[in-house]
PyMOL Python script that loads the backbone (N, CA, C, O; Angstrom):
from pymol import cmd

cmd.read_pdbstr("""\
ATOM      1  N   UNK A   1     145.598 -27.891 189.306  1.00  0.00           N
ATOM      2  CA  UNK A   1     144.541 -27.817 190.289  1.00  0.00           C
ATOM      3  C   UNK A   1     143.653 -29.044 190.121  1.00  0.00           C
ATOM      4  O   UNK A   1     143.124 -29.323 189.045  1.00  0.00           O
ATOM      5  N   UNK A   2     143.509 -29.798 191.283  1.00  0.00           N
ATOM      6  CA  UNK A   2     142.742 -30.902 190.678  1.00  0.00           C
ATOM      7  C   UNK A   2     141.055 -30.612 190.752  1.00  0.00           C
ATOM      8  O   UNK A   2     140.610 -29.513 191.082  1.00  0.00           O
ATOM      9  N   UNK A   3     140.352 -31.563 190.457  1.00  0.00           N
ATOM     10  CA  UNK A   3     138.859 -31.541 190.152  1.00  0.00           C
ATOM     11  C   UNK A   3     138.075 -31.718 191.438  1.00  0.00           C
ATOM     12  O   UNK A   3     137.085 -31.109 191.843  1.00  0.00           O
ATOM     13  N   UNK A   4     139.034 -33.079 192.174  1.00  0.00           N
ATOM     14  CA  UNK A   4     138.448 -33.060 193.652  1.00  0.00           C
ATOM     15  C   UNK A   4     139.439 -33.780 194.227  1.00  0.00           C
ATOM     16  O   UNK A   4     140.402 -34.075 193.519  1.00  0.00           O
ATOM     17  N   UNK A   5     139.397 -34.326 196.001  1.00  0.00           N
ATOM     18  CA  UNK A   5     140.166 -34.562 196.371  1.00  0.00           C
ATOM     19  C   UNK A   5     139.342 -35.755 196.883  1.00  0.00           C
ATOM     20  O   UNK A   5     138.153 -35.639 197.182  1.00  0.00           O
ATOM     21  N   UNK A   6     140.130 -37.080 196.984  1.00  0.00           N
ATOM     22  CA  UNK A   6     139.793 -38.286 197.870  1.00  0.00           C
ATOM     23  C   UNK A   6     140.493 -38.495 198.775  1.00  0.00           C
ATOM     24  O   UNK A   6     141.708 -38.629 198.621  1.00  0.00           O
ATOM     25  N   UNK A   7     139.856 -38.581 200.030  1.00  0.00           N
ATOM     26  CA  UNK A   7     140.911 -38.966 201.421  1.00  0.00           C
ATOM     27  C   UNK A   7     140.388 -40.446 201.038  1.00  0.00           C
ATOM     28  O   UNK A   7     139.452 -40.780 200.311  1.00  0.00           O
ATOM     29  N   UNK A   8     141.341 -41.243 201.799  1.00  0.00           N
ATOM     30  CA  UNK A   8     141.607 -42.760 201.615  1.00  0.00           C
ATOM     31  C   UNK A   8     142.540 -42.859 203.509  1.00  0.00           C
ATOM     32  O   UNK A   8     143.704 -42.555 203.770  1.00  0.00           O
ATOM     33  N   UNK A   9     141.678 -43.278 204.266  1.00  0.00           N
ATOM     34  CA  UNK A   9     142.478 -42.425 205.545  1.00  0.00           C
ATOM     35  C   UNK A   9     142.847 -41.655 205.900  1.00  0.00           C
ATOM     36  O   UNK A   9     142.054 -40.774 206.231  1.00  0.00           O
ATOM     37  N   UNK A  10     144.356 -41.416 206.096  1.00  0.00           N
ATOM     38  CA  UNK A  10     144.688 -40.315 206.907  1.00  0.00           C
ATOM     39  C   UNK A  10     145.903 -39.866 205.134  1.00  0.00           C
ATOM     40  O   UNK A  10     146.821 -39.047 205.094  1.00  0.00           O
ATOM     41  N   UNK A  11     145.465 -40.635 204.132  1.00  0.00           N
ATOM     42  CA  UNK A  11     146.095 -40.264 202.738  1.00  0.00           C
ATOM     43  C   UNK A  11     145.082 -39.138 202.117  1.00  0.00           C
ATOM     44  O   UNK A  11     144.002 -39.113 202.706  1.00  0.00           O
ATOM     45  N   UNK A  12     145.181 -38.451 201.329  1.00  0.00           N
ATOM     46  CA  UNK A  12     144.664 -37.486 200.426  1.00  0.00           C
ATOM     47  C   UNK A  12     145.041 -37.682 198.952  1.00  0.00           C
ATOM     48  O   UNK A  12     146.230 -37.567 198.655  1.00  0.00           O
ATOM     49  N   UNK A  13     144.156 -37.960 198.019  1.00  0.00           N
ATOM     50  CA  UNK A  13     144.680 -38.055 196.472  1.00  0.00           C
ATOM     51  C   UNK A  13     144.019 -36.864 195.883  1.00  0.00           C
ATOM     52  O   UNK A  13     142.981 -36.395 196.349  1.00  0.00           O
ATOM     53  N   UNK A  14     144.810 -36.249 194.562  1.00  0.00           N
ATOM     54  CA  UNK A  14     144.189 -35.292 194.077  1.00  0.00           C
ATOM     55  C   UNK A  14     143.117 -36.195 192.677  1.00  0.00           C
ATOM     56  O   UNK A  14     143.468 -37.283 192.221  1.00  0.00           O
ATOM     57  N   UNK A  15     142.344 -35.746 192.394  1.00  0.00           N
ATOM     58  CA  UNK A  15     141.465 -36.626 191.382  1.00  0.00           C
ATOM     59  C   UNK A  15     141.525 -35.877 190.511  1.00  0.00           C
ATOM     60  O   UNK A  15     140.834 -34.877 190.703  1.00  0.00           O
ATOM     61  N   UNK A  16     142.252 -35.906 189.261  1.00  0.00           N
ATOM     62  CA  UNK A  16     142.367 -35.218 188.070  1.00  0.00           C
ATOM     63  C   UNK A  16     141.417 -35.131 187.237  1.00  0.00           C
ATOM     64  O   UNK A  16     141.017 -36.290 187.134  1.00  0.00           O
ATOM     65  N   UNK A  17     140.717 -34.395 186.485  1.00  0.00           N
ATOM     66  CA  UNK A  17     139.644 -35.174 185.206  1.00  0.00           C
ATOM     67  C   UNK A  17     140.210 -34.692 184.180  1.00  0.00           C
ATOM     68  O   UNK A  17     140.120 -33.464 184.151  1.00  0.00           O
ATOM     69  N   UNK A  18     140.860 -35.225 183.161  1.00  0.00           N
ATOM     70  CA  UNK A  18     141.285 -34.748 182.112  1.00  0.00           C
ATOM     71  C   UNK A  18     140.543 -35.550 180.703  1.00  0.00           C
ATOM     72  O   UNK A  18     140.417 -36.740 180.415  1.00  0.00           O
ATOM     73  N   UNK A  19     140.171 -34.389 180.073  1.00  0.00           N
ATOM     74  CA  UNK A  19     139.373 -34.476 178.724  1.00  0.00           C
ATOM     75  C   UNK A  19     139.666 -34.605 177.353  1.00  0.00           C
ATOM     76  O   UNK A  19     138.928 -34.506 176.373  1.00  0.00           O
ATOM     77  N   UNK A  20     141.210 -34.912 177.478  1.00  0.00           N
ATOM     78  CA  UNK A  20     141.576 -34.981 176.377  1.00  0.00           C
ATOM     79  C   UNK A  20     143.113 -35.566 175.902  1.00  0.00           C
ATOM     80  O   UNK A  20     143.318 -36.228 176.919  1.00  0.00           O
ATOM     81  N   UNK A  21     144.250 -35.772 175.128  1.00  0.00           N
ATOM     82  CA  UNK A  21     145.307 -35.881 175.226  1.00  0.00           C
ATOM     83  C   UNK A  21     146.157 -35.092 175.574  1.00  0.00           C
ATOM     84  O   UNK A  21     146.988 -35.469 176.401  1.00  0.00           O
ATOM     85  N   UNK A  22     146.220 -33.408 174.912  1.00  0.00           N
ATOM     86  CA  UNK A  22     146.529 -32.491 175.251  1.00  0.00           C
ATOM     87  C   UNK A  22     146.818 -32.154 176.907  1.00  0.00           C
ATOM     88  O   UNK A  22     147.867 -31.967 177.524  1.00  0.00           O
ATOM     89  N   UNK A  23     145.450 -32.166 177.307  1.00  0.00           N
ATOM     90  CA  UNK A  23     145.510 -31.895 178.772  1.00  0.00           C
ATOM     91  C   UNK A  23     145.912 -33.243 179.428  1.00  0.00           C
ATOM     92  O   UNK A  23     146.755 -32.973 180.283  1.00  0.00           O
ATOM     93  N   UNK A  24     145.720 -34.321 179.404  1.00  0.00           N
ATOM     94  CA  UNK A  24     146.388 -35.082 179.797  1.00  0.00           C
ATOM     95  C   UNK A  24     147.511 -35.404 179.961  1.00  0.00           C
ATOM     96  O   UNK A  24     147.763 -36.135 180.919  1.00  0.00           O
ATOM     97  N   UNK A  25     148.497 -34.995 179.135  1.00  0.00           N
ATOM     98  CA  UNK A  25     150.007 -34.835 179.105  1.00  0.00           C
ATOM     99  C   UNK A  25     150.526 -34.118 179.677  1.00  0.00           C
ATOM    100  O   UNK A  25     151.593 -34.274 180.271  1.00  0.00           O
ATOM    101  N   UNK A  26     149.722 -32.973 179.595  1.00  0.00           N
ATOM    102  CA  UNK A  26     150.306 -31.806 180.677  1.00  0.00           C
ATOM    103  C   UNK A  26     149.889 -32.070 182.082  1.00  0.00           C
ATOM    104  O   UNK A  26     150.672 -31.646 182.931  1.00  0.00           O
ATOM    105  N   UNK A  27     148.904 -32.634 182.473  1.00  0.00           N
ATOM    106  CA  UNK A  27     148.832 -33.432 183.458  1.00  0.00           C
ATOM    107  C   UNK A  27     150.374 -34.064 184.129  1.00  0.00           C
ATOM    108  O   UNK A  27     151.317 -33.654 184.805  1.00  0.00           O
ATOM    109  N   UNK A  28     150.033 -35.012 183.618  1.00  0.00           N
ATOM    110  CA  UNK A  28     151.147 -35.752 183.553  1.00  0.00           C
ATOM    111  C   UNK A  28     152.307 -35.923 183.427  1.00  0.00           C
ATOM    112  O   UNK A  28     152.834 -37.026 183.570  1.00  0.00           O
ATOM    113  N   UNK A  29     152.969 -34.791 183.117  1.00  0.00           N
ATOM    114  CA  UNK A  29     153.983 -33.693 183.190  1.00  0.00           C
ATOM    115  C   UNK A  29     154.237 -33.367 184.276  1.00  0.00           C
ATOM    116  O   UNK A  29     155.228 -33.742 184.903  1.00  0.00           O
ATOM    117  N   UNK A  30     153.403 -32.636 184.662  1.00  0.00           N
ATOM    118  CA  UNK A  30     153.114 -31.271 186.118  1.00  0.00           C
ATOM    119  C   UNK A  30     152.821 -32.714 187.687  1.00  0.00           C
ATOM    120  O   UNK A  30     152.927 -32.358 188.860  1.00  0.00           O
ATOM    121  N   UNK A  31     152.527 -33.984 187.356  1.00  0.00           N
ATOM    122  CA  UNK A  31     152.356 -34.982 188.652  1.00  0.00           C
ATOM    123  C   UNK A  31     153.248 -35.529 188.270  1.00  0.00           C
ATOM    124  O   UNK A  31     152.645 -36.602 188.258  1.00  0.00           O
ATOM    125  N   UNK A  32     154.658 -35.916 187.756  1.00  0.00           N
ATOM    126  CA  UNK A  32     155.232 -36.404 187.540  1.00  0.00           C
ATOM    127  C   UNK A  32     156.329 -36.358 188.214  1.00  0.00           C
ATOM    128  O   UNK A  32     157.042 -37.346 188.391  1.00  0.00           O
ATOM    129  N   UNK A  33     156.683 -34.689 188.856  1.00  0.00           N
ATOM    130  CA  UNK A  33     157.470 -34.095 189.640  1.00  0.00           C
ATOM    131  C   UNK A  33     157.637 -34.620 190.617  1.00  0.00           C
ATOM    132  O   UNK A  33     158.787 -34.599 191.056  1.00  0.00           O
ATOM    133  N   UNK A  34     156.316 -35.498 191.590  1.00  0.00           N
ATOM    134  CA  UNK A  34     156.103 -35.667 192.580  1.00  0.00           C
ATOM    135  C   UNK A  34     156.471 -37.140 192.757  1.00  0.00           C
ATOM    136  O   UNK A  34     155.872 -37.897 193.521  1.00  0.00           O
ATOM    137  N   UNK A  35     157.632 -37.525 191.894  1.00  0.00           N
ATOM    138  CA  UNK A  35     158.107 -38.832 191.695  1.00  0.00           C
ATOM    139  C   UNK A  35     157.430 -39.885 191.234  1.00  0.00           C
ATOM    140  O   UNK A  35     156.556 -39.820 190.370  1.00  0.00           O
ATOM    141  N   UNK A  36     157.907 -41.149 191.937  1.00  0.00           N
ATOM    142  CA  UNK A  36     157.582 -42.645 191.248  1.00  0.00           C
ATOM    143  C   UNK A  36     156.006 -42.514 191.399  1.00  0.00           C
ATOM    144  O   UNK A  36     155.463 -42.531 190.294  1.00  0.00           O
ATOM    145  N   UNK A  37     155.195 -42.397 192.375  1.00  0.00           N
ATOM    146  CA  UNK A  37     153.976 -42.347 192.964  1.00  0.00           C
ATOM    147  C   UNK A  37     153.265 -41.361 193.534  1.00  0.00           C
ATOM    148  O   UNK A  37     152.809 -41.476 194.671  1.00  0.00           O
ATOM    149  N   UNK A  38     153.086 -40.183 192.713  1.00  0.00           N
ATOM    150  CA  UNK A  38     152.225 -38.975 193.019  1.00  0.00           C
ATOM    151  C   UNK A  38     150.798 -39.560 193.781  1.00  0.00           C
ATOM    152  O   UNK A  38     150.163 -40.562 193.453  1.00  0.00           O
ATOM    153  N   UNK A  39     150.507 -38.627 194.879  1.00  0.00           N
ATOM    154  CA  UNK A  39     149.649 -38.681 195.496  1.00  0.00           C
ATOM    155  C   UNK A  39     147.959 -38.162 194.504  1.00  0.00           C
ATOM    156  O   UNK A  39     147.025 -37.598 195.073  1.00  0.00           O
ATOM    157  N   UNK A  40     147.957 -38.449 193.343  1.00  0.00           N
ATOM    158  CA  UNK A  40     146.758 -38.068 192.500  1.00  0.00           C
ATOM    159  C   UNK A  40     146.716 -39.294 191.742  1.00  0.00           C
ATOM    160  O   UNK A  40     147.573 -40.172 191.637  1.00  0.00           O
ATOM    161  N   UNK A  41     145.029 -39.155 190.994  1.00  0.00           N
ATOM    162  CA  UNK A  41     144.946 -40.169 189.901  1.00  0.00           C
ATOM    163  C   UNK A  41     144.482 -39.280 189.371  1.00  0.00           C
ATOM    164  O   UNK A  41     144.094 -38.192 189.795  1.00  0.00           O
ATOM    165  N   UNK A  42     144.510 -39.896 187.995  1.00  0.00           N
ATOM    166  CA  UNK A  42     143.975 -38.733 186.594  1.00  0.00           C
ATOM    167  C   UNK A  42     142.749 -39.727 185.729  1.00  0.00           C
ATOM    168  O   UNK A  42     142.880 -40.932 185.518  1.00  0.00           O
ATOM    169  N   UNK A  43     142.106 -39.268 185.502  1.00  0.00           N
ATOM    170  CA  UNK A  43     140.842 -40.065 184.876  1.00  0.00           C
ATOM    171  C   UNK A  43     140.623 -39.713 183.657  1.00  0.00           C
ATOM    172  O   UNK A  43     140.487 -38.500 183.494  1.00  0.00           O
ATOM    173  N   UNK A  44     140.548 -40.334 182.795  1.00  0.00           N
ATOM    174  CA  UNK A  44     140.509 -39.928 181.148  1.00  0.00           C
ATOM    175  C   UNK A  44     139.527 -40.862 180.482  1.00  0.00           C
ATOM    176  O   UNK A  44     138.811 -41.685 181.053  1.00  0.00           O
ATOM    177  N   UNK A  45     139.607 -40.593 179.091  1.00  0.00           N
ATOM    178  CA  UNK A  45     139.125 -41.645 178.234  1.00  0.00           C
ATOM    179  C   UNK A  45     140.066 -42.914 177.800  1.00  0.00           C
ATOM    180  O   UNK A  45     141.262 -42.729 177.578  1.00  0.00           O
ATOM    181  N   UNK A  46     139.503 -44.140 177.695  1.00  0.00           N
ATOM    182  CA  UNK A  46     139.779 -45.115 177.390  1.00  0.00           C
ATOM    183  C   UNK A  46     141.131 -44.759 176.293  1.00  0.00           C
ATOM    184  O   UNK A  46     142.344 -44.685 176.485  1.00  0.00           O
ATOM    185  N   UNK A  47     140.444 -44.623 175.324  1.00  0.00           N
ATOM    186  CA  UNK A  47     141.255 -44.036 173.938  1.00  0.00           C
ATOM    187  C   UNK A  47     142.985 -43.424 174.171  1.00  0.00           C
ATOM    188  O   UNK A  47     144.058 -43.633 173.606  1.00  0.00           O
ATOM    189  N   UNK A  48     142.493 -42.541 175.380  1.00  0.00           N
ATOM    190  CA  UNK A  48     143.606 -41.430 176.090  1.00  0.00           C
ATOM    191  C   UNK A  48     144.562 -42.313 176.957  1.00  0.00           C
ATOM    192  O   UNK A  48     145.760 -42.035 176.918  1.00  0.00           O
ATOM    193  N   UNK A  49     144.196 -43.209 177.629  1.00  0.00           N
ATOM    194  CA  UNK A  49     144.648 -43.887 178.613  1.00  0.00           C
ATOM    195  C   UNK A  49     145.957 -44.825 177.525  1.00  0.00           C
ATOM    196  O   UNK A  49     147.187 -44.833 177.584  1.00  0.00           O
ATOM    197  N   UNK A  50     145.093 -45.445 176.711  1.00  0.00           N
ATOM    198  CA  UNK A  50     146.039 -46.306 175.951  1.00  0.00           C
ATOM    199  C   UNK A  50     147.353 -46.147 175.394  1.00  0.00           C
ATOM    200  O   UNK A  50     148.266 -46.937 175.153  1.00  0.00           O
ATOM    201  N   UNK A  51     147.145 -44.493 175.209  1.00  0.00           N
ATOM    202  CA  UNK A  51     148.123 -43.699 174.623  1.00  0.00           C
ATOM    203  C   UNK A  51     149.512 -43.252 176.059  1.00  0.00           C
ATOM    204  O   UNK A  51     150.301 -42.313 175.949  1.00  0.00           O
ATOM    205  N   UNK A  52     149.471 -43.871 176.837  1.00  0.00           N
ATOM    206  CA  UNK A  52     150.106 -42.667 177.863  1.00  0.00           C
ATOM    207  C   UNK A  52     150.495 -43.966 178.836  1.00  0.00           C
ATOM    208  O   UNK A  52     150.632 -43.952 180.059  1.00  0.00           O
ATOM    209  N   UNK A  53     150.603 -44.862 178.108  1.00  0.00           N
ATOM    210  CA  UNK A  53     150.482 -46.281 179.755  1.00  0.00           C
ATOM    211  C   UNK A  53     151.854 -46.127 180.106  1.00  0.00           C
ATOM    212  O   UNK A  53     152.176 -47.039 180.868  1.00  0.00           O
ATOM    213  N   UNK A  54     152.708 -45.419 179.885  1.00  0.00           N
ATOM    214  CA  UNK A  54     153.858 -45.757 180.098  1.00  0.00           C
ATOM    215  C   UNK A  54     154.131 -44.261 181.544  1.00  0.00           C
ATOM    216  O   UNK A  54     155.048 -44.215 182.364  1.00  0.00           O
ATOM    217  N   UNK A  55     153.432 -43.656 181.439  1.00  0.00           N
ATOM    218  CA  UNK A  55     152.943 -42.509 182.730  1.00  0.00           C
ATOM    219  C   UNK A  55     153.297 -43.220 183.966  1.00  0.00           C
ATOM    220  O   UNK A  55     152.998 -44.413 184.028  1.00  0.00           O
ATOM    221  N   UNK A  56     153.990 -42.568 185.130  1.00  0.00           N
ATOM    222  CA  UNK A  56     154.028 -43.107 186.937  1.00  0.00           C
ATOM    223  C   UNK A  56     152.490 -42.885 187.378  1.00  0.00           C
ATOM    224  O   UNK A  56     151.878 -43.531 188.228  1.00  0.00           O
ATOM    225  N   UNK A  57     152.017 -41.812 186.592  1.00  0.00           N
ATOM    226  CA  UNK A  57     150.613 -41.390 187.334  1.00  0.00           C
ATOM    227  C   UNK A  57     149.655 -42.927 187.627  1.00  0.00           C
ATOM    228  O   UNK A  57     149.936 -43.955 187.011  1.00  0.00           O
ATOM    229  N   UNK A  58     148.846 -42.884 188.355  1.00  0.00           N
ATOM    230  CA  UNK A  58     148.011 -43.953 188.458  1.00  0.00           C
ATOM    231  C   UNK A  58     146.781 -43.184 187.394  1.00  0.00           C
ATOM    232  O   UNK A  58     146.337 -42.038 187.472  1.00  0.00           O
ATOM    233  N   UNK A  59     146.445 -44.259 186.420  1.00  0.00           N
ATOM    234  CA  UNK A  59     145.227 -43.811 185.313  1.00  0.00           C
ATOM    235  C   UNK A  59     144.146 -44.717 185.944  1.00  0.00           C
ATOM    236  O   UNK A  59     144.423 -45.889 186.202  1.00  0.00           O
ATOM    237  N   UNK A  60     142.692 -44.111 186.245  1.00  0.00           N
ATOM    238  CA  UNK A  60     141.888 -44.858 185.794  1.00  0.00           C
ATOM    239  C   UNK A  60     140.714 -44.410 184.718  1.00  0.00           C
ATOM    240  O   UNK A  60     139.976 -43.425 184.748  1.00  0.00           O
ATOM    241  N   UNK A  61     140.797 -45.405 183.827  1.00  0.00           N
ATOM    242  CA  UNK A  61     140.128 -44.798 182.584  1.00  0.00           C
ATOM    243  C   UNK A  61     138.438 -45.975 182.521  1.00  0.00           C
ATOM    244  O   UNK A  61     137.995 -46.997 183.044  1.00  0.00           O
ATOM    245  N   UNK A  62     137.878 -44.451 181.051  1.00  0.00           N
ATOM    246  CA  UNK A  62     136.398 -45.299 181.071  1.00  0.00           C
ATOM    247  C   UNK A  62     136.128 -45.059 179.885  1.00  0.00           C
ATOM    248  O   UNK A  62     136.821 -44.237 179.286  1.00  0.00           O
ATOM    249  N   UNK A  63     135.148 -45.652 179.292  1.00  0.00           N
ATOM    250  CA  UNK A  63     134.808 -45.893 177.982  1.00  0.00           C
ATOM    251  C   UNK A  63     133.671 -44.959 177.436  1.00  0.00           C
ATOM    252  O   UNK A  63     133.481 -44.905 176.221  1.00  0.00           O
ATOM    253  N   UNK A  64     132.941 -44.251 178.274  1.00  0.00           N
ATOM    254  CA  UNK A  64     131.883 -43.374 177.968  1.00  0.00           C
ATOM    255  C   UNK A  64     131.496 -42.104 178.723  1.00  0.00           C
ATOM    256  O   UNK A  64     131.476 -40.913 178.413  1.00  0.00           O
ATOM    257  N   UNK A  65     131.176 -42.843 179.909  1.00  0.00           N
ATOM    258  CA  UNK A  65     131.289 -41.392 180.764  1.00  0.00           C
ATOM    259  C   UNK A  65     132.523 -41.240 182.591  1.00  0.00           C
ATOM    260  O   UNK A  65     132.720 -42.118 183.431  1.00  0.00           O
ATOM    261  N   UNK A  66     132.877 -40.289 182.564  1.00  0.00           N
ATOM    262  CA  UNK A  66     133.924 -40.585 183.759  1.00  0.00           C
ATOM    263  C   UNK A  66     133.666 -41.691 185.026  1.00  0.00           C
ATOM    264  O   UNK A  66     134.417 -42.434 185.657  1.00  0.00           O
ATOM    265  N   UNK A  67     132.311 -41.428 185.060  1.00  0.00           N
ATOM    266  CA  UNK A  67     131.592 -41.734 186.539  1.00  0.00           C
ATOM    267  C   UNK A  67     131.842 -43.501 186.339  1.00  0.00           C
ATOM    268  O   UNK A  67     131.554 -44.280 187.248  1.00  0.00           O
ATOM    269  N   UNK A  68     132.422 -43.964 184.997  1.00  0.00           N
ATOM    270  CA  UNK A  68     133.093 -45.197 184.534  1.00  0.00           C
ATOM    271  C   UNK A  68     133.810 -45.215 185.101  1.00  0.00           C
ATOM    272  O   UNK A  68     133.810 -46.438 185.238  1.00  0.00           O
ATOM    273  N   UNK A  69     134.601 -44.901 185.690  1.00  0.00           N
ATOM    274  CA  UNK A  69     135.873 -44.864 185.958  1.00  0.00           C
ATOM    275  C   UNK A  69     135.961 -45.174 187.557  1.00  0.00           C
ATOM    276  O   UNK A  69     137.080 -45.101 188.065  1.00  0.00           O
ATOM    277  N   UNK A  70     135.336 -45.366 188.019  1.00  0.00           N
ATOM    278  CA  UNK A  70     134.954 -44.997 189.574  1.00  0.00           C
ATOM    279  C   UNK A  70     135.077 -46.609 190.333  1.00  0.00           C
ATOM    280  O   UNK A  70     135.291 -46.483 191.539  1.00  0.00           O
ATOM    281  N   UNK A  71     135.000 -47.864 189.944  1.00  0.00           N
ATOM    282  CA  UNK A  71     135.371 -49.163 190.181  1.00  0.00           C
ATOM    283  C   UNK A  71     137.064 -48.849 189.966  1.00  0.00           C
ATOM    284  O   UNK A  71     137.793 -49.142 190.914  1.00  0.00           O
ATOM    285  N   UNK A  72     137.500 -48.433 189.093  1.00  0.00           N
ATOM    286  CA  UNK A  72     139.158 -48.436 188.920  1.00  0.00           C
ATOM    287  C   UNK A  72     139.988 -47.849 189.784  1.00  0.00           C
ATOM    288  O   UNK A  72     141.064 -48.313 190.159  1.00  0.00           O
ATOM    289  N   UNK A  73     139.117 -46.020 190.369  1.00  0.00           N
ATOM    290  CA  UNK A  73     139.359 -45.172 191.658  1.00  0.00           C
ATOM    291  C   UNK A  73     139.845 -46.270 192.476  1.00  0.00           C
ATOM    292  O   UNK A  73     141.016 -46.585 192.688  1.00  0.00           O
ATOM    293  N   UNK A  74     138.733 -46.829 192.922  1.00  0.00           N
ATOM    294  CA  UNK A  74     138.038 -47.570 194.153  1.00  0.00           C
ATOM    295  C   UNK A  74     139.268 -48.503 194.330  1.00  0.00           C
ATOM    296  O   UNK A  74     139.863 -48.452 195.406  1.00  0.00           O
ATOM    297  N   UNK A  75     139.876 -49.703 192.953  1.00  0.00           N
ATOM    298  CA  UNK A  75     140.877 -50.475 193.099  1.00  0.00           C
ATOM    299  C   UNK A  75     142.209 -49.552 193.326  1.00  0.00           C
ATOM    300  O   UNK A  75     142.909 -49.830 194.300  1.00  0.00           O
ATOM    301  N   UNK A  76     142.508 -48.709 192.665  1.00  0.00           N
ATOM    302  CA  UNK A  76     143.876 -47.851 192.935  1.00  0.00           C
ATOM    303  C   UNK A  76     144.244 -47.449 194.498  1.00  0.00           C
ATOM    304  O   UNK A  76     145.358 -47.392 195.018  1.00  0.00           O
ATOM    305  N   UNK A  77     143.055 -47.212 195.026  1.00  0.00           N
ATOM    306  CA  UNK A  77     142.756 -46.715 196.270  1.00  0.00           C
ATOM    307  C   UNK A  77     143.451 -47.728 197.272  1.00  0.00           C
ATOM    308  O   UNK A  77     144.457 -47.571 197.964  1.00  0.00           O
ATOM    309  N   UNK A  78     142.319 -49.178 197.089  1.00  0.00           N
ATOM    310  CA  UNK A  78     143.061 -50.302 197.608  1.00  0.00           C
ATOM    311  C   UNK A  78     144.166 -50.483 197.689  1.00  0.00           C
ATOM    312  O   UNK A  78     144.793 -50.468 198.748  1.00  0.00           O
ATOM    313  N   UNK A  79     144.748 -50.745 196.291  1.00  0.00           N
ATOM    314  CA  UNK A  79     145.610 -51.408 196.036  1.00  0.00           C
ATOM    315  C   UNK A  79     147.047 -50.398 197.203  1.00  0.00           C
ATOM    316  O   UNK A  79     147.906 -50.890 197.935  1.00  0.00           O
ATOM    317  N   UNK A  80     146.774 -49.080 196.936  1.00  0.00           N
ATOM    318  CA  UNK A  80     147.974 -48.028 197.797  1.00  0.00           C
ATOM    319  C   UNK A  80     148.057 -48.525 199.542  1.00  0.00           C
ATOM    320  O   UNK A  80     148.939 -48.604 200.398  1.00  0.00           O
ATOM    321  N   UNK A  81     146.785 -48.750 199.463  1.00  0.00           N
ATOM    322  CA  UNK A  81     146.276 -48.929 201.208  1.00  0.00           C
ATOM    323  C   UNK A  81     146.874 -50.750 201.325  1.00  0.00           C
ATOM    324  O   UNK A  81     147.390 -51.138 202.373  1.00  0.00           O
ATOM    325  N   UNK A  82     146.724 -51.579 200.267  1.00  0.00           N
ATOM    326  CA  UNK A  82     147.426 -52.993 201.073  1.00  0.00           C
ATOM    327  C   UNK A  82     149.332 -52.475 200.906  1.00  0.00           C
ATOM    328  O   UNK A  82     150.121 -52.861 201.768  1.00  0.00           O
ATOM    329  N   UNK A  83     149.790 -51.648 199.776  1.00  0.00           N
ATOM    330  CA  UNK A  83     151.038 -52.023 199.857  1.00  0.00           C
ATOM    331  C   UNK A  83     151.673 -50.440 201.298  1.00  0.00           C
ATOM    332  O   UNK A  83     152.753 -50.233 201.850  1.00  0.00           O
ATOM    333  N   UNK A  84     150.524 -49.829 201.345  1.00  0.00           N
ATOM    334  CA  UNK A  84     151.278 -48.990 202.771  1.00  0.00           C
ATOM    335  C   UNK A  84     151.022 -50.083 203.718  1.00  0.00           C
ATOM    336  O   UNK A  84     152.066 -49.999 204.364  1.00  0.00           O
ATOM    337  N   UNK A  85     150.409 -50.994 204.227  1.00  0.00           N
ATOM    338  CA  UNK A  85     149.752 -52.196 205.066  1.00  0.00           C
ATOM    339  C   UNK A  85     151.493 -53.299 204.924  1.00  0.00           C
ATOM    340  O   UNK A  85     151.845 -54.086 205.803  1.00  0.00           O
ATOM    341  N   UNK A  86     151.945 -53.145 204.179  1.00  0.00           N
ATOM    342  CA  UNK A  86     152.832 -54.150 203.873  1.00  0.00           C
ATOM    343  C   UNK A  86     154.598 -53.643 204.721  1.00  0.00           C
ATOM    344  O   UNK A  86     155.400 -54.164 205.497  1.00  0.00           O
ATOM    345  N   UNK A  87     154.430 -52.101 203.814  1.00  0.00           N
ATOM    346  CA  UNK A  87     155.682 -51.427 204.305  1.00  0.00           C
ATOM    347  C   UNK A  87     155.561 -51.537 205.769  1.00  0.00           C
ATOM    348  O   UNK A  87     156.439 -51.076 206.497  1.00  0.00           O
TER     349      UNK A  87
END
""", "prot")
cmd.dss("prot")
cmd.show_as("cartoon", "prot")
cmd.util.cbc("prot")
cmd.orient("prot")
């Protein structure tokens, strides 16, 4: 169940918040199903992120508090919207 949802157009991402490694994996597990490029990002700690880079999920991670993390959202977001712009 995610935490919240971001429309990005006529796209929808699920916004994960995960607090830990534990839950992060299982995360990451359970969006993984949804192939190369699940329609969610998962937001963690820095620490957590480092551990897991090898994940399809899109991570954006922060160093103190989530609301860190929110410039990285913002680029992931982009970045989906120039390469649907391309296809």
């Amino acid at each position: 169940m995610p935490d919240f949802v971001v429309q990005r157009g006529n796209v929808s991402y699920a916004l994960c918040l995960a607090n830990g490694r534990t839950m992060a994996e299982s995360l990451m597990h359970d969006l993984a199903q949804f192939g190369a490029r699940p329609p969610a990002i998962v937001v963690l700690a820095d620490t957590v992120a480092l551990q897991l880079r090898s994940c399809p999920v899109p991570i954006a991670a922060y160093p103190d508090q989530a609301a860190d993390a929110i410039p990285q959202i913002i680029n992931l977001l982009e970045h989906d919207r120039r390469q649907a712009r391309a296809a």
